[in-house]
N, C-alpha and C positions, 0 to 999 in steps of 0.2 A: 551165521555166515563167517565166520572169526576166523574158521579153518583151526587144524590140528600144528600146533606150533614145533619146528624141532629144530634148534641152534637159529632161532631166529626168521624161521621158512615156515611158510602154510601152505595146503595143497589146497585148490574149491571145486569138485566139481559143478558145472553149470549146464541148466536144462534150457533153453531159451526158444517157447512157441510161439506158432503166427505167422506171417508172410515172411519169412526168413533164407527162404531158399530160393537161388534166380535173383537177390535181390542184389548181391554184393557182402551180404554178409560176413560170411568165413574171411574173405580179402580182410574186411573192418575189423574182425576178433584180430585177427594175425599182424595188421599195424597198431592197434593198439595193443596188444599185449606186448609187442616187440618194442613199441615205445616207450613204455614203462619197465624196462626190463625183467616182461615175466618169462618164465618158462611153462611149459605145458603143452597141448595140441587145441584142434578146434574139427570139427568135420559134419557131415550131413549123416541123417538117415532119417528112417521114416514117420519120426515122431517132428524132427526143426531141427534145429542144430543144439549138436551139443559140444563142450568144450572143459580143459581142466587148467587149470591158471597156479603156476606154483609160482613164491618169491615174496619178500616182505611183506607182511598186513597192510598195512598204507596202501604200496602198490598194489595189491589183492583188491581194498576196499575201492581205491581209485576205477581200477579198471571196473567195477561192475556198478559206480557210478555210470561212468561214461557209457558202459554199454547198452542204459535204455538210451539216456540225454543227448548221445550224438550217433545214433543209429544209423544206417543210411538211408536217403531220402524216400526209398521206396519200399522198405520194412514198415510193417506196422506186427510189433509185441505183441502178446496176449499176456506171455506169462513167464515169469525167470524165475528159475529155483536156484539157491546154492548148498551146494553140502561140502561139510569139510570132510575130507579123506588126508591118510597120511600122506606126508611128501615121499618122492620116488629120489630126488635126487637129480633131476630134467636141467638138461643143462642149455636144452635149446627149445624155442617153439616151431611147432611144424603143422601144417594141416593133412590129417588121418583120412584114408580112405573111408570113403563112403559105405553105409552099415545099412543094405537095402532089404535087411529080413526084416519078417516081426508086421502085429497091425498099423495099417499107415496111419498117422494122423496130421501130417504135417501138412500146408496150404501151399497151396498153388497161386502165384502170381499173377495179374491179367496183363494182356500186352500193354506195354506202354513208350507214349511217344520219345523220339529221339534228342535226347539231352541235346545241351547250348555245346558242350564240351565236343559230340560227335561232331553238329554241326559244324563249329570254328572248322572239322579238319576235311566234312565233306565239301568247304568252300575254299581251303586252303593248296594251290595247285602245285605247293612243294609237297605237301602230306602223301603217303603214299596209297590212303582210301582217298584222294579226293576226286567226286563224282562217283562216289563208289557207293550201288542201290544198297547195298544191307551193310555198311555199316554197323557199330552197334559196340555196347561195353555193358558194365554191371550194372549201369544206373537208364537203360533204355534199352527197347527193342524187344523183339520175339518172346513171349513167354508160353501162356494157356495154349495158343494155338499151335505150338509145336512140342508138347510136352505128351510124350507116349504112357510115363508111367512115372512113378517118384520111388526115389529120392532123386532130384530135381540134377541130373549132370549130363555133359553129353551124350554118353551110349543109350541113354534113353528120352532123348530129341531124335527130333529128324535134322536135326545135323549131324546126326552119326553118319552119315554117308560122305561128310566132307572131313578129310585129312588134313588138320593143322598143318599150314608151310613151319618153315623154320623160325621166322620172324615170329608168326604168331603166335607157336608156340613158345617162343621166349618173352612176349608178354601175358600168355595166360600163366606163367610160373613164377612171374616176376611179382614179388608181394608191392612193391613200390610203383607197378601200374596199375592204371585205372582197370586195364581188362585181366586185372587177376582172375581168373576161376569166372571170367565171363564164358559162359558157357556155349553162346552161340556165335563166338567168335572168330572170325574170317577177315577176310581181303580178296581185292583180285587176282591172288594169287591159286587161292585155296576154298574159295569160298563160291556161292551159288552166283549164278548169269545171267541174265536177260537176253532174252529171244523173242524175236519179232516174225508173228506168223501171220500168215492169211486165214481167212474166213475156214479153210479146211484143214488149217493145220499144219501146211507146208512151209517153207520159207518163202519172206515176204519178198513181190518182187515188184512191186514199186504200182503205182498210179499216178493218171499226169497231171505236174507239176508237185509232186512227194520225190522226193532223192527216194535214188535206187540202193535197198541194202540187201544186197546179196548174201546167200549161205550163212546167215544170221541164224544161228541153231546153238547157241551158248558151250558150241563146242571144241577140243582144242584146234586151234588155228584159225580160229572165226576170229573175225571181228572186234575193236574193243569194245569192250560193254557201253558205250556212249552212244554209238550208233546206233543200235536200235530205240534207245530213247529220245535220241534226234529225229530219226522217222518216223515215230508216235508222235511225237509232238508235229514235227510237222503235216503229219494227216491230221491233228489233231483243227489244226489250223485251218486245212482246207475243207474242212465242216464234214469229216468222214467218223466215224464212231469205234473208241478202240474199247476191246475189253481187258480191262490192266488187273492181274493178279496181285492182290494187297496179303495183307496180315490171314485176315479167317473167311477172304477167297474172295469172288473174282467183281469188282465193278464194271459199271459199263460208264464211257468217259465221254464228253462232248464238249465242245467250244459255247459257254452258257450264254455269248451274246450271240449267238448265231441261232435266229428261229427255225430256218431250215434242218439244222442240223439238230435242235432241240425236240422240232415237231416228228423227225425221221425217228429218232431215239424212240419217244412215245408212242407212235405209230407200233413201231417195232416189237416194241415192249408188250404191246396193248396195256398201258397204263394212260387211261383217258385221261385223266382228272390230278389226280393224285400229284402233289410236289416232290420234285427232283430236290435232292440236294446240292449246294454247289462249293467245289472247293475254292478258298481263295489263299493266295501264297504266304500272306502274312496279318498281322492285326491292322495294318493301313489298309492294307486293299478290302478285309470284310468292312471296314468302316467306310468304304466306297460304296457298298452294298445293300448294309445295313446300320439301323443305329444300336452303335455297340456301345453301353455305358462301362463302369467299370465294372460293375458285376459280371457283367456277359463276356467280357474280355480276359477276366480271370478263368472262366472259365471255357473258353474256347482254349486258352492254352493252356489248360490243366497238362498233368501226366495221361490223363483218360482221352484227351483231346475227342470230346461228344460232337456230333450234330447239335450248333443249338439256335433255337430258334428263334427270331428276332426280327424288331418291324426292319419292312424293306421301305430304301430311300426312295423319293419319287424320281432322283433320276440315276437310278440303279442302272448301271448297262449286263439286265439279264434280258433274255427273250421272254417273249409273256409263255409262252408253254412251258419255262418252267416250272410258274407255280399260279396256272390260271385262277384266278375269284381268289387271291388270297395275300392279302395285304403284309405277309411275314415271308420271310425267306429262311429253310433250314440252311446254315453256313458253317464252315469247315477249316480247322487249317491241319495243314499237312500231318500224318503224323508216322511218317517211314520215312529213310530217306530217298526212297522211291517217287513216294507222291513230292516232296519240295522239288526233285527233281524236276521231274514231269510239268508240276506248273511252271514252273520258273522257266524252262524250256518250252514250252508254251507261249509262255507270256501274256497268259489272261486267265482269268477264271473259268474253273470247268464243270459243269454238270459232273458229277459224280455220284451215280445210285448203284444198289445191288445187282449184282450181274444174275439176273434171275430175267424168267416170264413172268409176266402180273401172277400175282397169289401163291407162287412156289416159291420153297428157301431156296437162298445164297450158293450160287455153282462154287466149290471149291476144290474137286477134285481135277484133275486138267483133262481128262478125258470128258468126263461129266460135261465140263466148261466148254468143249469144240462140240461137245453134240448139241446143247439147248442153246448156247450161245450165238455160234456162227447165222443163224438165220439174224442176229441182231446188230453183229460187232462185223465191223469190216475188216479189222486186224485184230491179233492176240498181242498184250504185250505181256508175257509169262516169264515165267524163271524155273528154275530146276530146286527149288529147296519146296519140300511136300507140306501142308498143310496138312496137320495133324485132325484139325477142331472146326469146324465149321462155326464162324462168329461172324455177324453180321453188324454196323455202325450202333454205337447205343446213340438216341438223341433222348434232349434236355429242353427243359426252358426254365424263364427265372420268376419266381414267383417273392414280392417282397426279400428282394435280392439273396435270393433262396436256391440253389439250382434245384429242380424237382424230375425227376425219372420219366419219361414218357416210354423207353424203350432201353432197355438196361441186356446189355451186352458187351461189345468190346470196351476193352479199360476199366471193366466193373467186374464181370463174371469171370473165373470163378470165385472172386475174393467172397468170405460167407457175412452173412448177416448173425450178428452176434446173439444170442437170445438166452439172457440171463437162466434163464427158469430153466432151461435145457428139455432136453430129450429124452423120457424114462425109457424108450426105444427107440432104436433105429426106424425112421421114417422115411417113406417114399410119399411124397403129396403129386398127383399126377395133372393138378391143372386145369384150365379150362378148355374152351374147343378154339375160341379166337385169342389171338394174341398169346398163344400158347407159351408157357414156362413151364418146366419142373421144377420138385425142388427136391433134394436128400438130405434130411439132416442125421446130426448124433451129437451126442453129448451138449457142448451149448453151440453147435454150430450148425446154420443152416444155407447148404449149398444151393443159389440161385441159379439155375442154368443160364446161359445167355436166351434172347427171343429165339426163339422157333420159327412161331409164326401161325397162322390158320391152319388147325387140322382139318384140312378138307380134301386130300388128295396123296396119293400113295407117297409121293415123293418126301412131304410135310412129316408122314406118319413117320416114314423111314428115319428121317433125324428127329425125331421125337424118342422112338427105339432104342438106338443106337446113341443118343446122348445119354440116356439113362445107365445103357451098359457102361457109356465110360467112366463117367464120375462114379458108378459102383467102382469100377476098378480102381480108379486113380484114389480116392477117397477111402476106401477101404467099408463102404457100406452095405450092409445085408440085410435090407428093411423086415423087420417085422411085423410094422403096421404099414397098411398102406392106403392114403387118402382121397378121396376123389368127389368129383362134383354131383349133384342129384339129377342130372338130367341123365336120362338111361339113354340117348343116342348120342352123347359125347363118344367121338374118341377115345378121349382119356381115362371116361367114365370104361366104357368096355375093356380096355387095354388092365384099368384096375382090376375089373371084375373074372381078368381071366387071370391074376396075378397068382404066383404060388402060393405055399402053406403060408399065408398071410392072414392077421385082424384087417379086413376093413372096416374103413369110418369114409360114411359120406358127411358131406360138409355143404351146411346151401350155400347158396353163389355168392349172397350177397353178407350172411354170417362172414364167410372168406376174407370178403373187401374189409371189411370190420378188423376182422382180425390181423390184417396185413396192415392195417392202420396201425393197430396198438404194437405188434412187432418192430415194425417202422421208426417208431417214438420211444420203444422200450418202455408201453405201459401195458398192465394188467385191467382195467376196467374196474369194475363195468362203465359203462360211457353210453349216449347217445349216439346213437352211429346212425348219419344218414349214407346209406348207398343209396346212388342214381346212374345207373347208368340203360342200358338199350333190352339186354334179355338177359334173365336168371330165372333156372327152372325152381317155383314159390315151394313148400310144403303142402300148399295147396291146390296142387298143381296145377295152378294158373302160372302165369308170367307175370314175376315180378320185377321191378327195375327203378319203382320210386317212393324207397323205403325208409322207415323212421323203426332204427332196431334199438332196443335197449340189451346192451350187450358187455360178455367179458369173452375172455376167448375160449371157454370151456363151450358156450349156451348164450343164446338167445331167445325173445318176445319179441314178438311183430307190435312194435306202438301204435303204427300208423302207415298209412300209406297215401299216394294219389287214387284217387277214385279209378276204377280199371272202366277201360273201354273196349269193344272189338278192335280187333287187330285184321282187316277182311284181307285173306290169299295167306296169312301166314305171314310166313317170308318173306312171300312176295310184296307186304308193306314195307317190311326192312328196305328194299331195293327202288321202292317206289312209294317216297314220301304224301304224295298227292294222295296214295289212302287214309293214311290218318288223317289227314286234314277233311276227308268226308266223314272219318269214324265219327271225329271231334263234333264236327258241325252237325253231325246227327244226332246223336248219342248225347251231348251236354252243352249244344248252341240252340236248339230249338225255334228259339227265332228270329236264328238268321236266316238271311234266305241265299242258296247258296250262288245261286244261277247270276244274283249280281257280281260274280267273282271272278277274277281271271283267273283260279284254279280252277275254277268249272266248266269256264268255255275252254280251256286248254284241254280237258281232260272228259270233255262233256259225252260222250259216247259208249265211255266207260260207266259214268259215276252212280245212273241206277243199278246198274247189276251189283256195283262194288257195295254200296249202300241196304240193299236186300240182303245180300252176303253176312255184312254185319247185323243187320235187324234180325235176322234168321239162325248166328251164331255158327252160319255151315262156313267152314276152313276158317273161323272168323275166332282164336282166341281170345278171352278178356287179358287186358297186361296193363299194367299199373305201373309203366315204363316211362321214365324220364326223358330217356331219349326218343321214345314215338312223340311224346307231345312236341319237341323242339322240332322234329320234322313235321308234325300238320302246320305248327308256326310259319316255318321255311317255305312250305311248299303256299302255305295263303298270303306272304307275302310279297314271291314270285321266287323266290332264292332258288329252290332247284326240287323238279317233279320226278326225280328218278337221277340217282348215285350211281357211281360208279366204284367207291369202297365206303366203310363201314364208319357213320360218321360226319360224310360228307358232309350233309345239308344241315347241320351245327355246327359243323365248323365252320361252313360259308356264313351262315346265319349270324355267330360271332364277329366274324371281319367285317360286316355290314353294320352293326350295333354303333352308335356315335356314344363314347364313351364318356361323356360329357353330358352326357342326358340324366336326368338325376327321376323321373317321373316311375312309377310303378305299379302294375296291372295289381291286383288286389285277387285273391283265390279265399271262396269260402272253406272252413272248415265244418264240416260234420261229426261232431268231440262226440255225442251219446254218451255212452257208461265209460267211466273209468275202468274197467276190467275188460272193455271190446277197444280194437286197434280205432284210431280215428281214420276219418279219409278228409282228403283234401281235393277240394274239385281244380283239377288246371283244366277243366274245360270253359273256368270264368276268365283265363287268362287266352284261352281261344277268341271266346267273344268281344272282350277287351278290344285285342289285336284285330279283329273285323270290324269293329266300329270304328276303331281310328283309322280304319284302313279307308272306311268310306266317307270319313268326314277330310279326306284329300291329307293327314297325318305324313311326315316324309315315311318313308319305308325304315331309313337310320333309328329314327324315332322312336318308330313300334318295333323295334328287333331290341334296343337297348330299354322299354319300359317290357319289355317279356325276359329281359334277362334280371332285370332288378323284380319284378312280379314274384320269379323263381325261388330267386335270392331270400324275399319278404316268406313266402311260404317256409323256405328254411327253418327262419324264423322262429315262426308263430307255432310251427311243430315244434321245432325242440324246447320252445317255452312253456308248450300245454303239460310235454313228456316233463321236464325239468317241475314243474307242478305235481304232477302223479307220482314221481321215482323221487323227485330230491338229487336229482344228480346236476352236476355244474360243467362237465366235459363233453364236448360232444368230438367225435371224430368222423373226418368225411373222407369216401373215398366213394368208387365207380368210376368208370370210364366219362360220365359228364362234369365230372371237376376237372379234366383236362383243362377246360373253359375257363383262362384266368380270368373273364371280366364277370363271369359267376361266380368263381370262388374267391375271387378278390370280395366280389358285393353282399356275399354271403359273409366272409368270417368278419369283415368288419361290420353287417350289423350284427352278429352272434359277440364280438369283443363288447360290443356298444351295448349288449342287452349284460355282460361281466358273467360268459361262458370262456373256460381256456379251450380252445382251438384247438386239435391236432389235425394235421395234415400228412400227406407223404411229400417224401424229400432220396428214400434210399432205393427205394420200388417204387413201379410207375401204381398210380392209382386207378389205371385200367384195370385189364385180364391179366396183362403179365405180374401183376403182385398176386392174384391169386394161389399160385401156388406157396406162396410161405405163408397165406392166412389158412390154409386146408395141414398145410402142417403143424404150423402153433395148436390152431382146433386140437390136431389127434392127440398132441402132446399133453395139452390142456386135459382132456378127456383120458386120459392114461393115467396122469397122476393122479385123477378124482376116482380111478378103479378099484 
């Protein structure tokens, strides 16, 4: 890197990959080069940025110290090359137009919340953005979701439709501004609007006791942009429901101490059950809320600013339809400077979820948004800058002050998951059917899409599609392989199966989870892998879901599993816990009697036919699923006979657990031959839970000795497998380690037994990781070709 010397000059070329573009970077090259008196250029294309540095050795070495060690705060490096070329003779430095041929490889930024620095100037009433919704410079604001194509500059944002004023364009030129070469740069002068519409679309025209704002259309001669966010807020107030266009599209808004206006929401919505999340303005007011330690407070105010979730105080002022039967509250702070507006103009905390109907993605188009919307929102508060990407909130929670992914989207996607071992081809991994991801990768990088959501409906499919096509584009990937799940009536599985001149690789469900472990941790196995979670279609095709894999990410062996039961209706158990709980009590309670149950007389009309169903095997699969046992649990304890989303009745089941209970149901194992999988009965930990249930046991009680039961079975598997394999790792994932008081109770008796632990931390260890454990797979399996 010494460079070619001549009368005392060196020239360097320099390669620099990774999130480099949108971040501020080129500004950084240009004052630092400038302040060590280099000469040379710096510019974008579609590899990162590249740049040539001429002027003293010293200054040469200096500058390409500094340029990993004080990057800017929202770059993350992969990789810097220098080469010495001769000197030209450069008497100035300059930044080079942008070089948009050639395959792309450079990364895309995810939006990120708005710096202290915009702040100070959206609260400052000399500044001339203050109160101004977008806001923004190189170090916050707008990325992924307005980003049409790379290399990463205006004309290819959707704010190519807005014309730099004079002002602004003298600070995007200005190398000594912060909004050098910010790219989504504007004012009220020149930049997007807020428009406050009614239910149909029109200009809003008032409700009484709401100021009246007239001809509010973000057009010239309207209004200034305050007014319409003064009449949001103040409908906001009067418990009416707005739908407020964000980053990656549209929320629906409410007043979250107001039960009227929180139960109309839901009503609305048809989201029965299921928690809202709520914004609140700053880190005092979530701590009114919730208890926020310092873990959680670091990371509510990340740059990612996540949904996260945390216990709610007992005298929280939310309305209980925010988050019925559920002792935690998902919480928020701002992170546009549209939303600090809004609450702060407000003046309380506000419901804020996806501007969607139950089980469809996130409305972000604005026509899209007045058609499925307006039957929900009583006003629009919209703007005129287009949403490129549909991204919907990621949320988090904190595990042994760990944040861990439950829903990995805005502020995360599209940044890639690094994967040393790389990609011998280009891969398409297409995912599973709930909680749907894709993933693309190449080389060592693999592109996480943001959530999707449930393929179960045309609209779902549609941005399943159409995500694919973009990150093919923007990414520059042409899959050769392409991955997918074993169950032939997936979505994703068909969508694979009709895919062009492509290698398929199926990948079982829960191999996936496995494998998105070891991804995750950046290990290769082989490892103990328990996946637990609800439904994965087995090799045997049965339903599996409570598994003990011995695994690397090329291949797996079924160690072991829970003992399989009927499943009687299918699906219809999924939706309606109170059948597992007959399957249970049939099939591996024997004698219990069921009729002494309050599931029984609730349900008691039903329960022979369901029970025949099962004995008979007719619509009655066997499934060896973690999460039907937690629903017979649920539903024999009174917790809930029938859900409203996927989950529920564990999750309720959890917030009922007194976590202070140290006692634990005991599950026999059936080991047989070493060379056959073992099975583990949880139908002992059914029984358990009915006995304590009739010797008058609190309910708290038997929910936290069936989480710690669970826990123990952990265990004693991976101790029997660690006996047969020799192996000392074990890695857990599925969708039932969501449950911190199970995988808390889990990895510390597995530490206590002197197993190392892996967990997920970067992907949720639901369904949305499965797409990068279906692509490590094909990858795995490519190289062993």
């Amino acid at each position: 890197m010494s460079g070619v010397a001549r009368s005392g000059v060196i020239r360097t070329a320099i390669r620099v990959e990774g999130i480099v573009q949108g971040v501020g970077f080129r500004p950084f090259v240009y004052s630092l080069a400038t302040g060590l008196g280099l000469a040379g250029l710096v510019g974008n294309d579609v590899d990162g940025v590249f740049a040539e540095v001429e002027g003293p050795p010293a200054a040469v070495r200096a500058f390409l110290r500094a340029l990993e060690e004080d990057a800017p705060p929202l770059a993350t490096i992969e990789r810097v090359t220098a080469t010495p070329i001769a000197p030209v003779g450069a008497a100035s430095f300059v930044i080079a137009a942008s070089e948009p041929a050639g395959a792309k490889r450079t990364l895309v930024a995810a939006d990120t919340a708005t710096c202290a620095d915009c702040l100070r100037e959206l609260a400052d009433p000399a500044d001339r953005r203050f109160g101004y919704a977008f806001i923004n410079c190189t170090n916050c604001g707008p990325r992924f979701t307005i980003v049409r194509d790379v290399p990463y500059d205006r004309p290819l944002t959707t704010m190519a439709a807005f014309a730099m004023c004079e002002r602004c364009a003298a600070e995007y030129h200005d190398p000594a501004d912060r909004r050098f070469h910010a790219q989504p740069v504007c004012c009220p002068a020149c930049g997007p609007r807020l428009t406050l519409l009614d239910s149909v679309g029109e200009a809003f025209c008032g409700v009484p006791g709401v100021p009246e704002v007239p001809g509010v259309r973000g057009l010239p001669g309207a209004p200034s942009a305050d007014q319409p966010l003064e009449a949001a807020a103040a409908l906001l107030r009067a418990g009416r429901i707005v739908a407020v266009k964000g980053l990656g599209g549209y929320h629906l808004a409410a007043d979250a101490a107001s039960e009227e206006a929180v139960a109309a929401l839901r009503a609305r919505k048809h989201r029965e059950d299921k928690p809202f999340a709520v914004l609140a303005a700053d880190l005092a007011a979530a701590r009114g809320l919730c208890e926020v330690d310092d873990h959680a407070a670091v990371l509510l105010a990340s740059q990612a600013r996540p949904i996260v979730l945390a216990p709610r105080r007992a005298d929280a002022n939310v309305a209980p339809s925010a988050a019925p039967g559920n002792r935690q509250l998902g919480i928020m702070l701002p992170y546009t400077p549209l939303h600090h507006l809004l609450v702060r103009a407000a003046g309380r905390p506000l419901v804020l979820t996806s501007g969607n109907v139950s089980d469809e993605p996130i409305a972000f188009r604005d026509t899209d948004a007045f058609s499925r919307l307006s039957p929900i929102a009583d006003a629009f508060l919209t703007h005129d800058r287009a949403i490129h990407v549909r991204t919907d909130d990621s949320v988090a929670r904190l595990f042994r002050g760990r944040p861990t992914l439950i829903r990995r989207a805005r502020g995360y996607a599209p940044e890639p998951v690094v994967v040393r071992a790389g990609f011998p081809r280009p891969v398409l991994a297409c995912g599973a059917e709930l909680k749907n991801t894709f993933c693309l990768a190449k080389e060592r990088h693999a592109f996480v899409s943001p959530h999707i959501g449930d393929l179960e409906n045309a609209e779902t499919l549609r941005s399943f599609t159409e995500g694919i096509e973009h990150f093919r584009r923007l990414f520059d990937i042409e899959p050769r392989v392409v991955a997918h799940d074993l169950h032939p009536e997936y979505l994703s599985t068909k969508y694979a199966l009709d895919a062009w001149d492509v290698d398929l690789v199926g990948v079982q469900h829960h191999h996936a989870h496995i494998a998105s472990c070891l991804a995750d941790n950046d290990a290769d196995g082989p490892v103990i892998g328990v996946a637990f979670d609800g439904t994965g279609f087995g090799t045997d095709d049965t339903i599996w879901g409570g598994e003990f894999l011995v695994a690397d990410r090329a291949d797996f062996t079924r160690g072991g599993h829970l003992a399989p039961v009927p499943m009687p209706g299918g699906a219809a158990a999924i939706r309606q816990p109170w059948r597992m709980a007959a399957a249970y009590l049939d099939a591996a309670c024997p004698e219990a009697e069921p009729e002494r149950l309050e599931v029984w007389r609730r349900n008691a009309e039903r329960w022979a036919a369901v029970v025949s169903m099962a004995r008979r095997r007719v619509n009655a699969p066997l499934t060896s699923s973690a999460g039907r046992l937690f629903d017979a649990v649920a539903a024999i304890v009174g917790v809930k006979d029938a859900v409203h989303y996927e989950g529920q009745a564990a999750i309720e089941l959890e917030q009922l657990a007194d976590p202070g209970e140290r006692g634990a149901y005991h599950a026999r194992m059936e080991a047989g031959e070493s060379a056959r999988p073992f099975g583990i009965r949880g139908g002992d930990l059914v029984s358990a839970a009915v006995a304590d249930l009739a010797a008058g046991v609190p309910r708290a009680v038997i929910a936290a000795r069936f989480h710690n039961g669970v826990a123990a079975l952990v265990e004693d598997g991976c101790a029997l497998l660690r006996e047969r394999h020799g192996l000392g790792t074990v890695a857990l994932s599925g969708g039932v380690f969501q449950n911190t008081l199970l995988l808390g109770a889990a990895v510390g008796r597995l530490e206590a037994r002197g197993f190392r632990v892996l967990t997920h931390s970067r992907v949720p260890c639901n369904d949305g990781g499965i797409s990068l454990g279906q692509a490590v797979v094909a990858a795995a399996r490519d190289r062993l070709a």
